[in-house]
N, CA, C and O atoms as a GROMACS GRO file, in nm:
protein
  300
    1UNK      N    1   0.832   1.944  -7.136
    1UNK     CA    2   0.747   2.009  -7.036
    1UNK      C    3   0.632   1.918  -6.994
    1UNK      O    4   0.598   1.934  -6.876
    2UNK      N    5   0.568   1.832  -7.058
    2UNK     CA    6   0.503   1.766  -7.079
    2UNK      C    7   0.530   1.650  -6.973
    2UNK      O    8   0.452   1.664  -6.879
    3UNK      N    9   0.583   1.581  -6.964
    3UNK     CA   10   0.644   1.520  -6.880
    3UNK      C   11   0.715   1.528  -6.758
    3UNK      O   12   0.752   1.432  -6.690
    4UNK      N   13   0.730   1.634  -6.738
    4UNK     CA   14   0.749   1.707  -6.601
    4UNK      C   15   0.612   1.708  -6.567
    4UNK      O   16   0.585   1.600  -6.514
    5UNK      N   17   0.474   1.813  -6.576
    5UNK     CA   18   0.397   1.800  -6.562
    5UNK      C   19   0.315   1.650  -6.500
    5UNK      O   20   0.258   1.617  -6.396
    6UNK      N   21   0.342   1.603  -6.598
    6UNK     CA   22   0.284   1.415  -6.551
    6UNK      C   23   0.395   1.410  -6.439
    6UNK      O   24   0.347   1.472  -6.344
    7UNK      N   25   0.487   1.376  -6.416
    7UNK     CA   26   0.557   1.348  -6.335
    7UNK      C   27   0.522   1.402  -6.152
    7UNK      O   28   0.514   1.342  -6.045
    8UNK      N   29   0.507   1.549  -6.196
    8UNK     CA   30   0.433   1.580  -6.080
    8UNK      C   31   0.308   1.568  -6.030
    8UNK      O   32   0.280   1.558  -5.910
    9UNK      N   33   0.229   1.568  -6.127
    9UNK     CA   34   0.116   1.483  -6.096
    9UNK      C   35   0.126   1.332  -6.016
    9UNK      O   36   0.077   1.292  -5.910
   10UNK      N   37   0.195   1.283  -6.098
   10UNK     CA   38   0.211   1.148  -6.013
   10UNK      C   39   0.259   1.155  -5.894
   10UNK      O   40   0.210   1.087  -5.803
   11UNK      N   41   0.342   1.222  -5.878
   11UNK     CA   42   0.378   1.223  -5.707
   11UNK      C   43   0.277   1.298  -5.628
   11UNK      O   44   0.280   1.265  -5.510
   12UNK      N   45   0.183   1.395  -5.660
   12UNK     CA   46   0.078   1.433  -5.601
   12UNK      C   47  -0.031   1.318  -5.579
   12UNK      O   48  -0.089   1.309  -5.471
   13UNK      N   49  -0.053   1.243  -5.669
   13UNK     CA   50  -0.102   1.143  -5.626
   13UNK      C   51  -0.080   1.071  -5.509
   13UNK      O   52  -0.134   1.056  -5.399
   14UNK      N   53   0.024   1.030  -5.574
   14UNK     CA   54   0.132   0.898  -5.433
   14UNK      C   55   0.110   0.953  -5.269
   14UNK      O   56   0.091   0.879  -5.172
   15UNK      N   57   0.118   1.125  -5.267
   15UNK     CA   58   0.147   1.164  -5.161
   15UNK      C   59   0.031   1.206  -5.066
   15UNK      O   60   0.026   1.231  -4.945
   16UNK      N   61  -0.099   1.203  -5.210
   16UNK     CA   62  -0.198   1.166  -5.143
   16UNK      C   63  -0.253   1.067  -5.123
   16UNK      O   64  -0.369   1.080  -5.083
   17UNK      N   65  -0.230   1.005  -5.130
   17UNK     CA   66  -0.283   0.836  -5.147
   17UNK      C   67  -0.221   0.806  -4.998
   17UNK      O   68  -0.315   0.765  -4.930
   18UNK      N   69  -0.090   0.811  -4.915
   18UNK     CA   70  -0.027   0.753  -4.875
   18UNK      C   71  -0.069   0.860  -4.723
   18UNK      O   72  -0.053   0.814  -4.610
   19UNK      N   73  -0.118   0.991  -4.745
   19UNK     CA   74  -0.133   1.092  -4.645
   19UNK      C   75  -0.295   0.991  -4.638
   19UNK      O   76  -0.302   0.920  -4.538
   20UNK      N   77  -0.354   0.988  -4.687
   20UNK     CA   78  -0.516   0.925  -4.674
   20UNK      C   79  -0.500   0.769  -4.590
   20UNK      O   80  -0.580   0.737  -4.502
   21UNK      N   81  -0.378   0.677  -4.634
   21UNK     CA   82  -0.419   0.540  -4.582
   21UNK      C   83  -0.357   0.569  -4.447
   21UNK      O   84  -0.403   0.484  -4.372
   22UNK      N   85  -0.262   0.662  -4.369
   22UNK     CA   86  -0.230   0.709  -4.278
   22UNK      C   87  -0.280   0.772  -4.182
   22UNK      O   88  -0.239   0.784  -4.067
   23UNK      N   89  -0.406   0.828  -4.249
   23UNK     CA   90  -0.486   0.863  -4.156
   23UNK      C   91  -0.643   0.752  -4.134
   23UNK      O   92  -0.734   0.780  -4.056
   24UNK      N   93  -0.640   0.656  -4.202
   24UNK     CA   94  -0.700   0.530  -4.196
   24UNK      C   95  -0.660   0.435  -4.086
   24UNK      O   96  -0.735   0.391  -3.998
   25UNK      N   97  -0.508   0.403  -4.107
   25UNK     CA   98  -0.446   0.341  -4.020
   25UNK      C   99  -0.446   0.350  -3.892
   25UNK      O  100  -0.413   0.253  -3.825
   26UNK      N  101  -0.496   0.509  -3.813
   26UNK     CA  102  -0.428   0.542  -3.672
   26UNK      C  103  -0.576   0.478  -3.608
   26UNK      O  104  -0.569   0.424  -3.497
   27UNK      N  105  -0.653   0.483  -3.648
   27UNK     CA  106  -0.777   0.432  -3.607
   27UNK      C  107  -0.805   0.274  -3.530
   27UNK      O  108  -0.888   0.234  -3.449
   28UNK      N  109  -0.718   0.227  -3.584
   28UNK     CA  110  -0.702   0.080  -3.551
   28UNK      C  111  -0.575   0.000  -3.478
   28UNK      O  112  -0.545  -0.116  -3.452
   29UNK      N  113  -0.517   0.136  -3.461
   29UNK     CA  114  -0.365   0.111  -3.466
   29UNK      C  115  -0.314   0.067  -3.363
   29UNK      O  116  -0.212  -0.001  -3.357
   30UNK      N  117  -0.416   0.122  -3.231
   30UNK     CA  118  -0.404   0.100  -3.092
   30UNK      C  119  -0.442  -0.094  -3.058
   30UNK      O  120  -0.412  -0.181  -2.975
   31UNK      N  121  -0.484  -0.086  -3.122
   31UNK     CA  122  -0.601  -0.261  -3.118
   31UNK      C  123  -0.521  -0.364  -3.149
   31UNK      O  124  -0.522  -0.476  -3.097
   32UNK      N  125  -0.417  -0.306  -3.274
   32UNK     CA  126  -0.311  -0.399  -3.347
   32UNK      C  127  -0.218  -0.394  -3.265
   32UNK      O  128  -0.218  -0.504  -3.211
   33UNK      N  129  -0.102  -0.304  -3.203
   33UNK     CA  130  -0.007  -0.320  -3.120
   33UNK      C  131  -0.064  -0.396  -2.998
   33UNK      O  132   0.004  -0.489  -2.953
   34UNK      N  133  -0.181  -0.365  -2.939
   34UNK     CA  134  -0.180  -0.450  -2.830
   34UNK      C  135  -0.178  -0.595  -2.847
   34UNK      O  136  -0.093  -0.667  -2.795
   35UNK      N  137  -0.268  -0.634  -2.918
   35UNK     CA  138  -0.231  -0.780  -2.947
   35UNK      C  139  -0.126  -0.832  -3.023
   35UNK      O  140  -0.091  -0.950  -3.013
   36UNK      N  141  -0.067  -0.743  -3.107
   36UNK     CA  142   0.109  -0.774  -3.102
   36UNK      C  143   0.178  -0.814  -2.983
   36UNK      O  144   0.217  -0.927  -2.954
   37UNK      N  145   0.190  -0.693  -2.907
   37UNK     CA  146   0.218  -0.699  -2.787
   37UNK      C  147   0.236  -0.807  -2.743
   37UNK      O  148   0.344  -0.866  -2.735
   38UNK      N  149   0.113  -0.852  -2.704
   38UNK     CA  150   0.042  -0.918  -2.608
   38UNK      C  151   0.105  -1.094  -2.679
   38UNK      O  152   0.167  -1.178  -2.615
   39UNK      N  153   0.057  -1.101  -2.838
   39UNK     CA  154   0.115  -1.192  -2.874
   39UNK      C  155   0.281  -1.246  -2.918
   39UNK      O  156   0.318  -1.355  -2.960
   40UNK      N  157   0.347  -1.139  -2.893
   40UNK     CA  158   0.479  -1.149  -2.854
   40UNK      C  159   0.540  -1.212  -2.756
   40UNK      O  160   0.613  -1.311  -2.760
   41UNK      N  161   0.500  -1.141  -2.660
   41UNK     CA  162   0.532  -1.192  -2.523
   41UNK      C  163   0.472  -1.324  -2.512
   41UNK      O  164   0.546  -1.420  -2.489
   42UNK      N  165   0.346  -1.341  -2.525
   42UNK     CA  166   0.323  -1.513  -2.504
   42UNK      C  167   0.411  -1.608  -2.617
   42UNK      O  168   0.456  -1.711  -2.567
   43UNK      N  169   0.436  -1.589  -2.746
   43UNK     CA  170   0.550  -1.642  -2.796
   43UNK      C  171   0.660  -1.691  -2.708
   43UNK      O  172   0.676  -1.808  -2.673
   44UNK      N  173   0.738  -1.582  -2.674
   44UNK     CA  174   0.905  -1.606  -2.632
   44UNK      C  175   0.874  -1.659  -2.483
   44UNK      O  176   0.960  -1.686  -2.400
   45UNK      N  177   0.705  -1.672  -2.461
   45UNK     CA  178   0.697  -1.773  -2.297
   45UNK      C  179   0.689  -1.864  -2.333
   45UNK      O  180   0.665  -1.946  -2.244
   46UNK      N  181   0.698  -1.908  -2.442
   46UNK     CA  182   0.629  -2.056  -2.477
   46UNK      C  183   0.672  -2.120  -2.467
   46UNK      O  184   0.609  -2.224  -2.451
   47UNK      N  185   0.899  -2.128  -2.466
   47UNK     CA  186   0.961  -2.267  -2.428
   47UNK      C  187   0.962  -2.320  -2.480
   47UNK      O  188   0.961  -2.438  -2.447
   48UNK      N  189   0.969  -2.268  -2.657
   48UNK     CA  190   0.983  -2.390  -2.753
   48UNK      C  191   1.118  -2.272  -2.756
   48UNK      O  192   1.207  -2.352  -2.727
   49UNK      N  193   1.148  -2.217  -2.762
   49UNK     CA  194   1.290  -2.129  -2.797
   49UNK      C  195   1.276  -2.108  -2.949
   49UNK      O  196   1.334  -2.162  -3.043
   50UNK      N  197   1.149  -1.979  -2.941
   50UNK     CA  198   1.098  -1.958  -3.081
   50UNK      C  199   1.182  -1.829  -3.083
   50UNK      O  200   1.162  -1.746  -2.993
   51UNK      N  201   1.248  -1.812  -3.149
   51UNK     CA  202   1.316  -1.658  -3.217
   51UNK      C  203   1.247  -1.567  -3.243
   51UNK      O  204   1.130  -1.602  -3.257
   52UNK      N  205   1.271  -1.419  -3.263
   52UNK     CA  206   1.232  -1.319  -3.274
   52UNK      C  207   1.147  -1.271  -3.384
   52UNK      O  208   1.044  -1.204  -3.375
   53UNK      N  209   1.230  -1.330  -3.529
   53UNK     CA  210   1.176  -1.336  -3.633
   53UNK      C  211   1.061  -1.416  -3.653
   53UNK      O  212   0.972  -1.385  -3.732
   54UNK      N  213   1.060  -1.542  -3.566
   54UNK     CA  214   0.966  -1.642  -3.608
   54UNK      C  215   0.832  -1.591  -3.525
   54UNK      O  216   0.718  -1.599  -3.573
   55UNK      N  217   0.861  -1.537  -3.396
   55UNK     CA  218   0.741  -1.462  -3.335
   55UNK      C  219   0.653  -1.350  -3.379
   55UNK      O  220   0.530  -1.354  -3.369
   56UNK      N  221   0.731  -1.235  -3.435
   56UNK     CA  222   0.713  -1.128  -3.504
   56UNK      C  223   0.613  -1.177  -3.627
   56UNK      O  224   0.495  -1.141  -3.631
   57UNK      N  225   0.686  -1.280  -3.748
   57UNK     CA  226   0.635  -1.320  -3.846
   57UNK      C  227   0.484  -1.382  -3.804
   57UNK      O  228   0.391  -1.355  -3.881
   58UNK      N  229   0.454  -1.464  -3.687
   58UNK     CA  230   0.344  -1.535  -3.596
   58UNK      C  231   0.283  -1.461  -3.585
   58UNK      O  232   0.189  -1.474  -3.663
   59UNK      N  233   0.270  -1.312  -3.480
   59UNK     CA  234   0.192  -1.219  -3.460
   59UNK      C  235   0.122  -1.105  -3.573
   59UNK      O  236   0.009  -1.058  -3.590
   60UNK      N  237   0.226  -1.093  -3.623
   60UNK     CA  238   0.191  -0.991  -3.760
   60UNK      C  239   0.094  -1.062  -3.829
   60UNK      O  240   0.016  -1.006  -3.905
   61UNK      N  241   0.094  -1.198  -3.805
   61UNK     CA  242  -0.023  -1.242  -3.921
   61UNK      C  243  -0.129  -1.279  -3.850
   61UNK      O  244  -0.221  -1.298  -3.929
   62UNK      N  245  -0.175  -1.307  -3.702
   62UNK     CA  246  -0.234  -1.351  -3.664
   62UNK      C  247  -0.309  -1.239  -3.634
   62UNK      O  248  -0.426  -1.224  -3.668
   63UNK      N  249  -0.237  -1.156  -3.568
   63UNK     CA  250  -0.310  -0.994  -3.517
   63UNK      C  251  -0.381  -0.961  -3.683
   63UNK      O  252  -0.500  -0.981  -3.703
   64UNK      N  253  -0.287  -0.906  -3.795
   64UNK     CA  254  -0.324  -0.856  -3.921
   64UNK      C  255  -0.500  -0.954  -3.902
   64UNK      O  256  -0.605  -0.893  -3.879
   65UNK      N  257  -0.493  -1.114  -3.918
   65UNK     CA  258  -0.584  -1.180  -3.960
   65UNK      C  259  -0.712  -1.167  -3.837
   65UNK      O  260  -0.825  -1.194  -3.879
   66UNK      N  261  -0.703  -1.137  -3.720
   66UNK     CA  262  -0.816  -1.087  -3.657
   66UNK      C  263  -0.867  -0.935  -3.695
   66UNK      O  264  -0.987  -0.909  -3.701
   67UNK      N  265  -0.772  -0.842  -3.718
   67UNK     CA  266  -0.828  -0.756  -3.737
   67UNK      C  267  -0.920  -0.731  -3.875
   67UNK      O  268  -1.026  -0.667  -3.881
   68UNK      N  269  -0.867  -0.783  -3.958
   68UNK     CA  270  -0.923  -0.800  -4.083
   68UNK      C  271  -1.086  -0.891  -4.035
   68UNK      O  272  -1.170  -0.835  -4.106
   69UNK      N  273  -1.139  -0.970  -3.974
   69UNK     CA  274  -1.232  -0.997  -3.927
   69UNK      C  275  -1.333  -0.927  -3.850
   69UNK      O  276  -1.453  -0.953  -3.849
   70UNK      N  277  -1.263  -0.820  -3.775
   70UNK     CA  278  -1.355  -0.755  -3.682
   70UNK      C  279  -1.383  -0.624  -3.801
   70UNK      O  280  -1.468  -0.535  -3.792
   71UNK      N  281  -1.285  -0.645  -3.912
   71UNK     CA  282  -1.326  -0.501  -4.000
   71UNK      C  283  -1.432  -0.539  -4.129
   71UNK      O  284  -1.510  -0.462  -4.185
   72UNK      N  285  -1.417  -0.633  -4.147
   72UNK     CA  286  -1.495  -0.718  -4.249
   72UNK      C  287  -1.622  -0.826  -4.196
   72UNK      O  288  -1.721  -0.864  -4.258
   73UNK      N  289  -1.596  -0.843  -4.116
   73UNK     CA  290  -1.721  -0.981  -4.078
   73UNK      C  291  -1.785  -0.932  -3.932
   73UNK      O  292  -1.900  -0.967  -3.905
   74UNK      N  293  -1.722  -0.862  -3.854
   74UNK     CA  294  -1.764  -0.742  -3.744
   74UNK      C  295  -1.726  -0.863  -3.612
   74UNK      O  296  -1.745  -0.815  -3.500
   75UNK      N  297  -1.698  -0.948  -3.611
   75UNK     CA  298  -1.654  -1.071  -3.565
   75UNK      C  299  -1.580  -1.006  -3.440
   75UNK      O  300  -1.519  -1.077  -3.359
   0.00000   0.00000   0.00000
């Protein structure tokens, strides 16, 4: 019984934990797709015949790494 107990606990956790960074996320969320976006498309203009993966992987970190600046350094 004991362990059932813990068990559900733990997923009450998880499910709050994961309902909380979700509602963290929508806040910023608009700011990040656009410059995804935005840095997508200038990728696959670029005429080096950069792939999808390699663009995606480019933007996700570049967008991730500005935003992390304007949230931390106000930049």
């Amino acid at each position: 019984m004991a362990k059932l107990v813990a068990v559900f606990l733990m997923f009450m956790v998880v499910v709050a934990a994961v309902h909380i960074h979700k509602a963290e996320a929508t806040a910023d969320t608009q700011q990040f797709k656009d410059c995804y976006n935005n840095c997508h498309k200038e990728c696959f203009q670029d005429g080096k015949a950069n792939g999808y993966t390699f663009c995606e992987m480019k933007c996700d970190a570049d967008c991730a790494s500005n935003e992390i600046k304007v949230k931390f350094l106000g930049q």
